[in-house]
C-alpha positions as CSV (number, residue, x, y, z in Angstrom):
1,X,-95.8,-1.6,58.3
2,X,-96.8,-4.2,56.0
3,X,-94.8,-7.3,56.0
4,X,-93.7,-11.1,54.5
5,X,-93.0,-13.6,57.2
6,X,-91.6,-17.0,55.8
7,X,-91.3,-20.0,57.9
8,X,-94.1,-18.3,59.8
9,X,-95.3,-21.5,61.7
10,X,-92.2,-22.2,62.7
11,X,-90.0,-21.9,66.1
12,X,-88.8,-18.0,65.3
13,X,-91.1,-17.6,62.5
14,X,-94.3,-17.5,64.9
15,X,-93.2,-15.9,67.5
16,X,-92.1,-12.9,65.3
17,X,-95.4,-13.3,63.7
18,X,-97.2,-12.9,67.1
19,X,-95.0,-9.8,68.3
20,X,-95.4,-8.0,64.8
21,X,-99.5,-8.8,65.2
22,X,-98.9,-7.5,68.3
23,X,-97.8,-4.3,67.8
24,X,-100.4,-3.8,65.2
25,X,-98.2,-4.6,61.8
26,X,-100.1,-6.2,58.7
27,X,-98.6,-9.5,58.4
28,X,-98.8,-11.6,55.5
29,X,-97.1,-15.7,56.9
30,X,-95.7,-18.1,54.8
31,X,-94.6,-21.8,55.6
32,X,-94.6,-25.1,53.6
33,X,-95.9,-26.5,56.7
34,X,-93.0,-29.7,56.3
35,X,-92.9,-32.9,58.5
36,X,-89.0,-31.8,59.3
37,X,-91.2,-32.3,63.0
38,X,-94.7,-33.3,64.2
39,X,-97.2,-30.9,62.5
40,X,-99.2,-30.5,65.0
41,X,-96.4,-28.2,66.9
42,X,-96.6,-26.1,64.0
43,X,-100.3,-26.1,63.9
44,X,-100.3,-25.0,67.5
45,X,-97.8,-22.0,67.0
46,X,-100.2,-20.8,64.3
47,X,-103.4,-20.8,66.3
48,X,-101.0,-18.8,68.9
49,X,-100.3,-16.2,66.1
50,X,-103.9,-16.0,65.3
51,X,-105.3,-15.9,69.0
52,X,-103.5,-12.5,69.1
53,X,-106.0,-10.9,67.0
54,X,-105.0,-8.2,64.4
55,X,-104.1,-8.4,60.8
56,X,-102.8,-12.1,60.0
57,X,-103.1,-13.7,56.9
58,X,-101.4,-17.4,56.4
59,X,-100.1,-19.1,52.8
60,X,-99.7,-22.6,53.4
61,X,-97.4,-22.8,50.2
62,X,-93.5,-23.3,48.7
63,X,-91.5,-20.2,48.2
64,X,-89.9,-22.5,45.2
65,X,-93.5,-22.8,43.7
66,X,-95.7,-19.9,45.0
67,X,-96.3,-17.0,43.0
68,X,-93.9,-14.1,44.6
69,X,-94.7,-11.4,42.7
70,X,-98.6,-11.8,44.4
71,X,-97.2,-12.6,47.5
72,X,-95.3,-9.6,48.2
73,X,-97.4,-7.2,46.8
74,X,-97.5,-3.9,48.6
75,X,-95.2,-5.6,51.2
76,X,-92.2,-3.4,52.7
77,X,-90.1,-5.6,54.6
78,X,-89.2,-9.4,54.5
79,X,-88.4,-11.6,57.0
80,X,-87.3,-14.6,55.7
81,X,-86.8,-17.5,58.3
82,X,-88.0,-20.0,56.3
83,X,-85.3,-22.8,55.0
84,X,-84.5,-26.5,56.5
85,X,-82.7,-26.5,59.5
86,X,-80.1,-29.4,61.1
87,X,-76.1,-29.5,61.1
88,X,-76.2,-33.4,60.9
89,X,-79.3,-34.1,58.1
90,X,-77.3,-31.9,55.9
91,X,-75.1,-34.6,54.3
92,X,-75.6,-36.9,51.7
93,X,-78.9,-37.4,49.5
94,X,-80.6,-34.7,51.8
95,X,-78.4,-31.9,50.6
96,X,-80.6,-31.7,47.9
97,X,-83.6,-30.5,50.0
98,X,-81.0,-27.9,51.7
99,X,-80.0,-26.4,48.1
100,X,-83.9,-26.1,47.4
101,X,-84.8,-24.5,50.8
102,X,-81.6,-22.8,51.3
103,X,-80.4,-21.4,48.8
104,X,-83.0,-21.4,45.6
105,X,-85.7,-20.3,47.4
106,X,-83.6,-17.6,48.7
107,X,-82.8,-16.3,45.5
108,X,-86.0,-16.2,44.1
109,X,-87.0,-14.4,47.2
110,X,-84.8,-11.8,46.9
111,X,-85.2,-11.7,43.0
112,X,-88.8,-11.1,43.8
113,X,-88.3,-8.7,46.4
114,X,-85.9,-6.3,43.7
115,X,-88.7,-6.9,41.1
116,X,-91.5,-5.2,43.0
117,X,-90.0,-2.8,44.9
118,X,-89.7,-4.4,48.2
119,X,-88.0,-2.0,50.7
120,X,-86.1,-4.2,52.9
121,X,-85.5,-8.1,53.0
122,X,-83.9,-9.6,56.9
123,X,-82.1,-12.7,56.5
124,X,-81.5,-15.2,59.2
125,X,-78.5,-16.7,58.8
126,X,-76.9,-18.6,61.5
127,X,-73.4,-19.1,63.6
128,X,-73.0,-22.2,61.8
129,X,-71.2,-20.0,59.2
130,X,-68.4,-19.4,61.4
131,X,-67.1,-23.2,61.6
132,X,-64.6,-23.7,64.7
133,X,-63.0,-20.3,65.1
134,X,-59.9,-19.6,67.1
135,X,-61.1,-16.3,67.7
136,X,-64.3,-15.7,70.6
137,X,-66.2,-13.9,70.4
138,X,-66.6,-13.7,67.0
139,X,-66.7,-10.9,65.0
140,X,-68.4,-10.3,61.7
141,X,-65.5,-9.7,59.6
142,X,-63.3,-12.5,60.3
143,X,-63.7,-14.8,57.7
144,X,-66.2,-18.0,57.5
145,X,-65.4,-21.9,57.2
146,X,-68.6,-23.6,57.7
147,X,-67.9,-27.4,58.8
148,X,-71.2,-29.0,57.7
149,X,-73.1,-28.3,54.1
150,X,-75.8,-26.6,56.3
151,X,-73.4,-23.8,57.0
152,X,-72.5,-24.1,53.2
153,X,-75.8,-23.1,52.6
154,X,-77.0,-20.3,54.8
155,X,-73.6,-18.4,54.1
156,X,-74.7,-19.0,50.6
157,X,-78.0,-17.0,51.3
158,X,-76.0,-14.1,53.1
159,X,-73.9,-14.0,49.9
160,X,-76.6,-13.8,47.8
161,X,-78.3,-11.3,49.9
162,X,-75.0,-9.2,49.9
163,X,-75.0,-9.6,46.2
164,X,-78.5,-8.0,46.0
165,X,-77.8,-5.4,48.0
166,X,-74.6,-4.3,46.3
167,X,-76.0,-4.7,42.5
168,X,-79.2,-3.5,43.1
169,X,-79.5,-1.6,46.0
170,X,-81.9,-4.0,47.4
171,X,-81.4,-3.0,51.5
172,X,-80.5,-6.4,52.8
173,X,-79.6,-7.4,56.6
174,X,-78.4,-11.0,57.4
175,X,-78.8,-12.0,61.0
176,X,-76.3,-15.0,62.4
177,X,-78.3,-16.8,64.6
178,X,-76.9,-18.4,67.6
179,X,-78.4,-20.9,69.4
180,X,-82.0,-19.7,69.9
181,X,-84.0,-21.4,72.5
182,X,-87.0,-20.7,74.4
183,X,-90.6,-22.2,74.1
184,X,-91.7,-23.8,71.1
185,X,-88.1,-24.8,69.7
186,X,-88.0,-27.1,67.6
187,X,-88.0,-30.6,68.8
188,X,-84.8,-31.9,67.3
189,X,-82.8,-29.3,69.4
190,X,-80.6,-30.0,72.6
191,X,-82.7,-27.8,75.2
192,X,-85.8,-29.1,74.2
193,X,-84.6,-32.7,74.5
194,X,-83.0,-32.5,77.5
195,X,-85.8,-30.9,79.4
196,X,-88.1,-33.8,77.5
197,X,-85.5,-36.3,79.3
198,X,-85.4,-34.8,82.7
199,X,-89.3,-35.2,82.8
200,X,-89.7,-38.4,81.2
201,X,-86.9,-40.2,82.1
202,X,-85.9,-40.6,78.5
203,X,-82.1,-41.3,77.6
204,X,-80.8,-38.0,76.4
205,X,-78.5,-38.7,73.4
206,X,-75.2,-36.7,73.0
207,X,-72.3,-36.9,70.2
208,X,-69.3,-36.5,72.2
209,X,-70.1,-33.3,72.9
210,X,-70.5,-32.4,76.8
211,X,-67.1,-30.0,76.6
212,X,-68.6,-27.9,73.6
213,X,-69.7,-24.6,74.0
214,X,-72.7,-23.0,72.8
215,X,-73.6,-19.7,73.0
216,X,-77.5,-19.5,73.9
217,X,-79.7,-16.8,73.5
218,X,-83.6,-16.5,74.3
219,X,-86.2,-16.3,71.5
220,X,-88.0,-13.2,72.5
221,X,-84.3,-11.1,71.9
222,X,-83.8,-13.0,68.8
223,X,-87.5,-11.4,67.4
224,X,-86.3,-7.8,69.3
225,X,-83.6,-7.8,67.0
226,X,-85.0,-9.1,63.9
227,X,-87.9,-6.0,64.4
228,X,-85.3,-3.8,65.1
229,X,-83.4,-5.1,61.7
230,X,-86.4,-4.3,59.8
231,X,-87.2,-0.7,60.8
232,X,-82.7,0.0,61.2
233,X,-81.4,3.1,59.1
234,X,-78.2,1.0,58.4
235,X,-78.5,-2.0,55.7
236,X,-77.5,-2.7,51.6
237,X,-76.0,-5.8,53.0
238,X,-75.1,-5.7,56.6
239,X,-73.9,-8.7,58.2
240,X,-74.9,-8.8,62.0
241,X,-74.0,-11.1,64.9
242,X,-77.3,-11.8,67.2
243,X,-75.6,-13.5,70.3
244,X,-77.0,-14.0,73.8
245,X,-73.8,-14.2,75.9
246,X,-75.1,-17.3,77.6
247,X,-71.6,-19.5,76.8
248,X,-71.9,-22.8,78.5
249,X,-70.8,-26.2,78.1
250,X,-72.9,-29.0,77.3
251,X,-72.7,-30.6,80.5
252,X,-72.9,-27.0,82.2
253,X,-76.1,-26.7,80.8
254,X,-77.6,-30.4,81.6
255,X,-76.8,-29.3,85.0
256,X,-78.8,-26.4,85.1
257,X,-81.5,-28.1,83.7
258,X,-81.2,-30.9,86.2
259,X,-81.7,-28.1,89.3
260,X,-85.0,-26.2,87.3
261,X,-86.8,-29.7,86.6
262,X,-85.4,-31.4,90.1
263,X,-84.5,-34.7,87.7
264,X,-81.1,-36.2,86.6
265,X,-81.0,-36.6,82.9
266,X,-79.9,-40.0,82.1
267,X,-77.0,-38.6,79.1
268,X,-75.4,-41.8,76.6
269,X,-72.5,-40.5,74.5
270,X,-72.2,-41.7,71.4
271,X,-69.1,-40.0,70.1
272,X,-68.7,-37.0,67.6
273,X,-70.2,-36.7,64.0
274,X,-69.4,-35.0,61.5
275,X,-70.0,-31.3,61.0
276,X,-70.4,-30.1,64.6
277,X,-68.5,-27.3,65.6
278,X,-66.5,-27.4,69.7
279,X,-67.5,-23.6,70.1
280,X,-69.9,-21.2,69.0
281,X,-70.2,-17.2,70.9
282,X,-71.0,-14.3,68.9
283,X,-69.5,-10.5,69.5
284,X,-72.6,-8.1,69.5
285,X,-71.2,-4.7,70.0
286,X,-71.7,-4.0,66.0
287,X,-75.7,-5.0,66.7
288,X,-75.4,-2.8,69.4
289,X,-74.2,0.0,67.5
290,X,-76.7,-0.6,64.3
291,X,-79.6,-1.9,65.9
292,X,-79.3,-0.4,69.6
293,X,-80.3,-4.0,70.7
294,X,-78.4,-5.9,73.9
295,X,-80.6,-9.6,75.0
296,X,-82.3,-8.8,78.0
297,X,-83.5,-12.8,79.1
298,X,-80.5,-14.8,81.2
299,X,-79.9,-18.9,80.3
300,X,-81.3,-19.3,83.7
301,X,-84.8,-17.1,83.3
302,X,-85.1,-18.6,80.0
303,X,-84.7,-22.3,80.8
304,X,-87.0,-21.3,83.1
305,X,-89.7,-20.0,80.4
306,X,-89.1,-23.5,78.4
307,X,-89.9,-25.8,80.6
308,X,-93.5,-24.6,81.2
309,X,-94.4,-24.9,77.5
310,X,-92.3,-28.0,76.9
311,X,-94.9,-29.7,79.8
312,X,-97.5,-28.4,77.3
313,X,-96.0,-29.7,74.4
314,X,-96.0,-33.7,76.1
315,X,-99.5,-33.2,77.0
316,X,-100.4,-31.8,73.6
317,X,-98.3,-34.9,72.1
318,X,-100.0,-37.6,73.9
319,X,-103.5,-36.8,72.9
């Protein structure tokens, strides 16, 4: 299978990179390489990718700018993770950025895609679609209310992917996210911090929210489904839940990464901002049913996992 990975030096993006490498897929990357975090993470995934051998080739360009119609020749499946992350960044003058790397490029992707006969384009959306839910876990069909423009925007892209799929026959499946950890996540993001804190003794800085609930789930069953998305018989605008059914509480989890590291995590609450949502928990029998997929990697194994590369990533940093 020849594919498109964008946001391939990313968090997800490489490690799906690696596994499709891996099992001997021709993998075209893509990734504006932004400073959203230090570059030299991203550099690192991407010598990962290319360590595994195989058939990698990298585009260090825009989806708003590149050429698609070049990039996605002869390609059969897209996976597009690319697009700028963060719940709290999303207001104000940085919207602008979000519509760009949300939304636009999103549509040119999957303009491009139609236009050369791409087979198949994966979306990842996210949970932040859902907004604060009475209903957990949450299904697919009850109806979205983002709470922070990011969600706007990523439930923009599974609209537009919908829309694609339905008017053109485009096969489109959009993935909701939620909570991925695991090694090489992205610095800004609450498990990497707080194992950073419990080794460094660093203040671990929280916005009133030790009682939410996040539902966590490992990277490497985030790429099993996302594969499995690709190659599914079902599609033309699916809409899938990818949960790990690791629920636990803010302070839950700074706990259990207090017991793996052996160090208290010194935690300052600053109060609640804007846009975050109390609880987030996905139901995944429909991704059962479509993709035969079920995560495999407990919170515990996987915090596990993360804290040997986040040692890395200090020493890598310090140089």
């Amino acid at each position: 299978m020849r594919v498109l990975v964008t946001g391939a030096a990313g968090f997800v993006g490489s490690h799906l990179c690696e596994r499709l490498v891996g099992e001997g897929h021709e993998v075209v990357g893509i990734d504006a390489l932004l400073d959203y975090y230090d570059l030299r993470l991203k550099e690192r995934n991407l010598r990962l990718v290319r360590a595994v051998g195989g058939d990698f080739r990298f585009e260090h360009a825009d989806i708003n700018t590149v050429v698609l119609s070049e990039l996605l020749s002869d390609i059969e499946v897209v996976f597009h993770l690319a697009g700028q992350p963060g719940v709290r960044a999303s207001w104000g003058q940085e919207f602008d950025i979000y519509l760009q790397s949300n939304i636009a490029a999103t549509q040119k992707l999957l303009e491009a895609a139609r236009a050369v006969g791409v087979r198949r384009v994966v979306y990842a959306s996210s949970s932040s679609v859902y907004g604060d839910r009475a209903a957990f876990p949450t299904r697919e069909d009850l109806s979205p209310s983002p709470r922070s423009p990011y969600g706007v925007t990523k439930l923009a892209g599974e609209h537009l992917a919908v829309l694609y799929a339905q008017n053109y026959g485009l096969e489109t499946i959009s993935l909701r996210y939620h909570t991925v950890y695991g090694p090489r996540q992205r610095p800004d993001m609450a498990t990497d911090r707080l194992i950073k804190c419990a080794l460094t003794g660093d203040i671990f800085t929280i916005f009133g929210a030790l009682d939410y609930i996040r539902d966590f789930t490992f990277v490497s069953d985030i790429v099993d489904a996302t594969i499995r998305a690709g190659v599914s018989s079902e599609a033309r605008g699916t809409v899938l839940n990818v949960a790990g059914g690791s629920s636990i509480t803010m302070r839950a989890l700074i706990e259990l990464i207090e017991g793996a590291t052996g160090n208290a995590i010194n935690v300052e609450d600053r109060g609640p901002i804007a846009g975050d949502v109390k609880r987030t928990g996905g139901d995944i029998s429909l991704a059962q049913r479509v993709l035969g997929w079920t995560p495999q990697v407990t919170l515990a194994e996987g915090i596990r996992v993360q804290l040997e590369q986040v040692r890395q990533d200090l020493d890598l940093l310090r140089v």
